[in-house]
C-alpha positions as CSV (number, residue, x, y, z in Angstrom):
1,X,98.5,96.3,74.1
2,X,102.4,95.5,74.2
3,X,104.4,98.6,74.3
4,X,106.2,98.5,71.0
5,X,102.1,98.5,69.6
6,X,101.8,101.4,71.6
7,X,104.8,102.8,69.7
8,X,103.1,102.5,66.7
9,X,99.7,103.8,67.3
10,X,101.5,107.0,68.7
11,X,101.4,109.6,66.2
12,X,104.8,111.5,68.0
13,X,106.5,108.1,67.6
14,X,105.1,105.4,64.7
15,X,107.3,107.5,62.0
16,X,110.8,106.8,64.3
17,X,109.4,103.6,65.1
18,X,109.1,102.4,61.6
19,X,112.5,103.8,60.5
20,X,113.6,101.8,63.4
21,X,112.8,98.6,62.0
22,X,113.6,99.8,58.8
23,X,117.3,100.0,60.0
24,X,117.1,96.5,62.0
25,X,116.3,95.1,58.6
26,X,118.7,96.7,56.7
27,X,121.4,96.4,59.0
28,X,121.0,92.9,60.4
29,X,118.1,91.2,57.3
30,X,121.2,89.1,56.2
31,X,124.2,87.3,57.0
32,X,126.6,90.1,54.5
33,X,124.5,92.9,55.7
34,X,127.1,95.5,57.4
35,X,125.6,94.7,61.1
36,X,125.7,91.2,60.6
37,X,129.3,91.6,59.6
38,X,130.4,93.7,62.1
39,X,129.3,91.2,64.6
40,X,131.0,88.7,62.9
41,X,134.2,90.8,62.8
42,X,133.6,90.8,66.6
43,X,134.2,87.4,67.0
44,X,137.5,87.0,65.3
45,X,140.2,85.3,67.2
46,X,137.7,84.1,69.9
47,X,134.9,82.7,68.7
48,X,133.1,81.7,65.4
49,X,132.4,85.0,63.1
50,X,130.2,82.8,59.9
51,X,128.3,81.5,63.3
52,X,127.8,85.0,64.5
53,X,126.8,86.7,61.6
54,X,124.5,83.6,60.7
55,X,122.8,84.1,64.5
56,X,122.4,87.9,64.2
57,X,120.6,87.7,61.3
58,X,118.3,85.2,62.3
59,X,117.3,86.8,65.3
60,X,116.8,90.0,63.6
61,X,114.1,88.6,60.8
62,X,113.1,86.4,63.8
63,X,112.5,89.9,65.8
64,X,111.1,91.9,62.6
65,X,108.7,88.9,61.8
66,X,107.0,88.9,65.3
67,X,106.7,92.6,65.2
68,X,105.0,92.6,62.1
């Protein structure tokens, strides 16, 4: 069983584990979602922040898609 499973079959951690992704998605589910824009705010002056923002997000519902 891959570990993050074993996170949720554990009854001491499946509630933290949920809120977990819970966060991810609120945090990073789109490009104007805070996270996403604080990564893009990151980028400012040295690299592309719409890129950023665009690549955060899609890793994160990439991430939250496999784990569901």
């Amino acid at each position: 069983m891959p570990k993050f499973e074993l996170l949720r079959a554990n009854d001491a951690t499946r509630e933290v584990t949920e809120e977990a992704l819970s966060y991810l998605e609120t945090l990073f589910g789109n490009e104007a979602a805070l996270g996403s824009l604080m990564a893009g705010r990151a980028e400012e002056g040295i690299g592309n922040p719409e890129e950023v923002r665009a690549s955060v997000s899609l890793l994160a519902l990439d991430l939250l898609e496999r784990l569901a």
